[in-house]
MIDOSE-1310 file (N, C-alpha, C; in nm, 2 decimals, decimal comma, always signed):
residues 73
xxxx	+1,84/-1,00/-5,16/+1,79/-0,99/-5,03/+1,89/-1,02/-4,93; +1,90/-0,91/-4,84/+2,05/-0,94/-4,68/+1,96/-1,07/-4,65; +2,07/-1,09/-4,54/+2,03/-1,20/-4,47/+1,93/-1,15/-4,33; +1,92/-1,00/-4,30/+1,86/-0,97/-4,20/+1,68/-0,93/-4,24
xxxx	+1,68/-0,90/-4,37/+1,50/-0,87/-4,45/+1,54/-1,03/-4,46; +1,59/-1,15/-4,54/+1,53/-1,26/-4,54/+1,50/-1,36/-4,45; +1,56/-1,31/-4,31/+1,50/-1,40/-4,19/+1,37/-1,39/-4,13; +1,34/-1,20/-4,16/+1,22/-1,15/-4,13/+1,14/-1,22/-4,23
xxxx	+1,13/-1,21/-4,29/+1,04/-1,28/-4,46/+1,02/-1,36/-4,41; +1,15/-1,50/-4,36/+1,13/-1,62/-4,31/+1,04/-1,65/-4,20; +1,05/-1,62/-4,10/+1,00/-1,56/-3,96/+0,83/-1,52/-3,99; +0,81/-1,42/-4,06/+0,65/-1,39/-4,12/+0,59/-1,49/-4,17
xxxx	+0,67/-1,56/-4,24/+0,62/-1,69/-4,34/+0,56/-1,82/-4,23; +0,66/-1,84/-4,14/+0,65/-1,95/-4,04/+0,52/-1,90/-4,00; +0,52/-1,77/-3,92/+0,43/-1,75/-3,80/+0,25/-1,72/-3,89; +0,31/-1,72/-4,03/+0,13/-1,70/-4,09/+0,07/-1,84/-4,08
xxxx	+0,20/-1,92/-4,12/+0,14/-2,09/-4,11/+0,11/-2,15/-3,96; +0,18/-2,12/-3,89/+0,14/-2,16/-3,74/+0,00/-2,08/-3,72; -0,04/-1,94/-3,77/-0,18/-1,93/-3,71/-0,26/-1,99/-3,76; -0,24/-2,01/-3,92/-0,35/-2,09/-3,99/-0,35/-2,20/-3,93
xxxx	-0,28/-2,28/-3,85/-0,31/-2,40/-3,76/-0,21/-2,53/-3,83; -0,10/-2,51/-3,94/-0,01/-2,57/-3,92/+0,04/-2,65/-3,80; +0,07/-2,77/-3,80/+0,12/-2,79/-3,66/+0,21/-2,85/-3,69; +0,28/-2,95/-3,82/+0,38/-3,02/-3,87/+0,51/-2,99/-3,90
xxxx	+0,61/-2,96/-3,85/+0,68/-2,90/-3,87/+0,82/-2,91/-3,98; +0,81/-3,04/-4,04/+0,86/-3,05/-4,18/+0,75/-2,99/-4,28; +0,62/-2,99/-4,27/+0,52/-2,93/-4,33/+0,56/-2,77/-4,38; +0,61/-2,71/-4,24/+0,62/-2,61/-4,27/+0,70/-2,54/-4,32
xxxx	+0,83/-2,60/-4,30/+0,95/-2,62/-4,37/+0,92/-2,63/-4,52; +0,87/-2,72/-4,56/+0,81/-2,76/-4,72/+0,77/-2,63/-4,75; +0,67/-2,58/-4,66/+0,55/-2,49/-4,76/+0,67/-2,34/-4,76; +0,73/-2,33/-4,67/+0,84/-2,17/-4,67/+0,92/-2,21/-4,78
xxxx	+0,99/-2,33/-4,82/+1,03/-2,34/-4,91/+0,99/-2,29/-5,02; +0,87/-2,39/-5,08/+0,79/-2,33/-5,17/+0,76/-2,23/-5,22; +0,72/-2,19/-5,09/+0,64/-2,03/-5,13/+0,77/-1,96/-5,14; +0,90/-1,95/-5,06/+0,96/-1,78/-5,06/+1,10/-1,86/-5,16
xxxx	+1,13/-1,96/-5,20/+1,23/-1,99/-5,30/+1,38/-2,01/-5,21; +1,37/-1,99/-5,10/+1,50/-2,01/-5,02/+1,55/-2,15/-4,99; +1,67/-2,15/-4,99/+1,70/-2,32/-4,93/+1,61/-2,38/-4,83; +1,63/-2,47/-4,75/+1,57/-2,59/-4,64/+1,65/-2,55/-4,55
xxxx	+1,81/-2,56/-4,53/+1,85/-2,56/-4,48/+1,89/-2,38/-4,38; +1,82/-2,28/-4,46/+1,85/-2,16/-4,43/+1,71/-2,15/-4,36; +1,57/-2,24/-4,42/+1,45/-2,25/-4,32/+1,47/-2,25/-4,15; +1,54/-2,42/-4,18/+1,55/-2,50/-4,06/+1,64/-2,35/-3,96
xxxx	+1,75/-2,27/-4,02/+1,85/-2,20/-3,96/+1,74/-2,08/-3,87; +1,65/-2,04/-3,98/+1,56/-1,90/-3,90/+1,49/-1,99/-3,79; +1,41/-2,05/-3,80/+1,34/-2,12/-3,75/+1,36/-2,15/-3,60; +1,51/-2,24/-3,62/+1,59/-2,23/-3,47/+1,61/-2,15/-3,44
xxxx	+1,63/-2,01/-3,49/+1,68/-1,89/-3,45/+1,53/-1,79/-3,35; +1,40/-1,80/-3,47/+1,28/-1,77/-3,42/+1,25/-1,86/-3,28; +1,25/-1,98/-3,28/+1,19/-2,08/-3,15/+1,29/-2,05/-3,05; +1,45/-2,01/-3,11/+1,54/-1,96/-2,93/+1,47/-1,79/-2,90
xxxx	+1,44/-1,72/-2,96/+1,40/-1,59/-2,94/+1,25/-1,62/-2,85; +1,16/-1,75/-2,92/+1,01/-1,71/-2,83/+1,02/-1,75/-2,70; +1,15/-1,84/-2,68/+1,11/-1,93/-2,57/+1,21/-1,83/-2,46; +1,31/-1,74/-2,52/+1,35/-1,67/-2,43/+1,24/-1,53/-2,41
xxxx	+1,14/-1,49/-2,48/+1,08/-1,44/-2,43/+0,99/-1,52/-2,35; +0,94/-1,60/-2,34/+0,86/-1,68/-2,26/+0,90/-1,73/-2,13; +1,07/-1,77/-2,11/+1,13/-1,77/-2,00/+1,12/-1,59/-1,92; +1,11/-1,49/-1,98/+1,11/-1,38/-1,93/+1,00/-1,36/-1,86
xxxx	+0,84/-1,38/-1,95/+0,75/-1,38/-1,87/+0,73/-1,48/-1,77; +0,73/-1,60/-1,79/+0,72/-1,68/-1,69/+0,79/-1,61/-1,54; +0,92/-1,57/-1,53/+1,00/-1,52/-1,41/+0,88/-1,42/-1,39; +0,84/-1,30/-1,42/+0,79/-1,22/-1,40/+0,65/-1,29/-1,31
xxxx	+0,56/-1,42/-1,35/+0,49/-1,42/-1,30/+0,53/-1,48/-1,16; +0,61/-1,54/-1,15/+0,68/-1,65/-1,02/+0,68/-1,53/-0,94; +0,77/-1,43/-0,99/+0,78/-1,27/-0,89/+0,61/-1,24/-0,78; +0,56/-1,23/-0,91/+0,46/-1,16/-0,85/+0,33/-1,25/-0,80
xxxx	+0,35/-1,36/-0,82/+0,26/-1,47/-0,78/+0,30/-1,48/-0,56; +0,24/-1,47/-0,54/+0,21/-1,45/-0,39/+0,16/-1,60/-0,32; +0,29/-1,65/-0,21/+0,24/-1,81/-0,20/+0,14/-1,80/-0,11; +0,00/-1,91/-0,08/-0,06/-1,87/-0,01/-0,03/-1,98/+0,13
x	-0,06/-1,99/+0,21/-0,04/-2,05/+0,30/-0,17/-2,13/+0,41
């Protein structure tokens, strides 16, 4: 498996456990292990890689609503 299908794999794996309501995040670490057979330390690597991608999407929206948010006076 590349390293670009096994981040996705990784990435799918996290985000099923966060819906299921995971909240622990050595937990989850543990269980991606387990389940997909990859190192820890290539976990911990997607992981960082997935939480800099959500939170730069989330810095995007957030600007977008400051934009359009109208101060009132």
């Amino acid at each position: 498996m590349n390293r670009t299908n096994q981040s996705t794999v990784i990435k799918e794996a996290i985000n099923s456990l966060l819906d299921e309501g995971v909240t622990d995040k050595q937990d989850i670490y543990s269980k991606v292990v387990d389940k997909l057979g990859v190192p820890r330390p290539t976990v911990r690597r997607v992981a960082r890689d997935f939480r800099n991608e959500l939170l730069t999407k989330i810095k995007i929206l957030q600007s977008e609503t400051q934009q359009t948010t109208v101060p009132t006076v």
